[in-house]
C-alpha positions as CSV (number, residue, x, y, z in Angstrom):
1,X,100.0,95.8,116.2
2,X,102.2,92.3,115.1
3,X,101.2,90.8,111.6
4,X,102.8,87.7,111.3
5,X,104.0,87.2,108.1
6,X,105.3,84.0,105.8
7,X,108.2,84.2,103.1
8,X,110.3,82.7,101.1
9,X,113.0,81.3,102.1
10,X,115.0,83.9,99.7
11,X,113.0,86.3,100.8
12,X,111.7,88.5,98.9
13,X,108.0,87.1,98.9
14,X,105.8,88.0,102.0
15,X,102.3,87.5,103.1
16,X,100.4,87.4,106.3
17,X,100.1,84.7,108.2
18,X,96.1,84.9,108.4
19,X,95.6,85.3,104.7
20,X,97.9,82.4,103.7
21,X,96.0,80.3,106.5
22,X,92.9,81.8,105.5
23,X,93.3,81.0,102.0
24,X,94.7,77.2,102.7
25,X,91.4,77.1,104.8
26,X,89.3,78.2,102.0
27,X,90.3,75.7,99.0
28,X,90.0,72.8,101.8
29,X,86.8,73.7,102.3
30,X,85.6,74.4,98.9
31,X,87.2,70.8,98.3
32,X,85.0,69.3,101.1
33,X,81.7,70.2,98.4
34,X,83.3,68.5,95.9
35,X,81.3,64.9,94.4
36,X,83.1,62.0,92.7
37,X,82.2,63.4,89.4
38,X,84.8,66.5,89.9
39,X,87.6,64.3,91.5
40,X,88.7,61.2,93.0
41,X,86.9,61.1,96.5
42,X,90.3,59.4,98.2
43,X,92.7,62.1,96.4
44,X,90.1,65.1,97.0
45,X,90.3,63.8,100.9
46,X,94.6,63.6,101.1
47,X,94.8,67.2,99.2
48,X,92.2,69.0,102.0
49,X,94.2,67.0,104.6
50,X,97.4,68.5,103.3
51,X,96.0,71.8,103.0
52,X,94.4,71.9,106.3
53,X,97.8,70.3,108.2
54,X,99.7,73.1,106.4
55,X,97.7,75.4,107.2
56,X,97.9,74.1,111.1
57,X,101.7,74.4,111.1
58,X,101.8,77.9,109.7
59,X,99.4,79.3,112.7
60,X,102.0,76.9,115.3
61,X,104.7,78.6,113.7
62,X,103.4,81.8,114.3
63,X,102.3,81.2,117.5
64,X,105.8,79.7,118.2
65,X,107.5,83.2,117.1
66,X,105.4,85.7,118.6
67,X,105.9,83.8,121.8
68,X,109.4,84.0,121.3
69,X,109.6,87.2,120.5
70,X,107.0,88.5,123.9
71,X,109.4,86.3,125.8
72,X,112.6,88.7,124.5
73,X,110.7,91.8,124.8
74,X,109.8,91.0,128.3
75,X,113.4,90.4,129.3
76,X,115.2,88.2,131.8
């Protein structure tokens, strides 16, 4: 079994992959429910868009490296 996980650049911090995504995932869509009254319609969009596109290049990412690393376990 491969968990993919996301640190820190120092590090020390780790996480997997499908909880970060999950819980980028989560706020966006808890955002989506959000009326004018609890925030600025145009700022509430940009933050679920930046949650949602980071959230998107996280599962690439991951999808890059376990590629990467199938394509070294398989060999020349």
């Amino acid at each position: 079994m491969t968990i993919e996980l996301v640190c820190l650049t120092d590090g020390e911090v780790m996480v997997p992959a499908l909880t970060l995504t999950s819980l980028l995932r989560g706020v966006s869509e808890e955002m989506s429910g959000w009326t004018a009254r609890e925030g600025d319609p145009r700022t509430v969009s940009a933050v679920k868009d930046m949650l949602d596109s980071l959230a998107d290049r996280i599962d690439v990412d991951c999808i890059a490296v376990s590629t990467e690393a199938a394509a070294h376990a398989e060999g020349p």
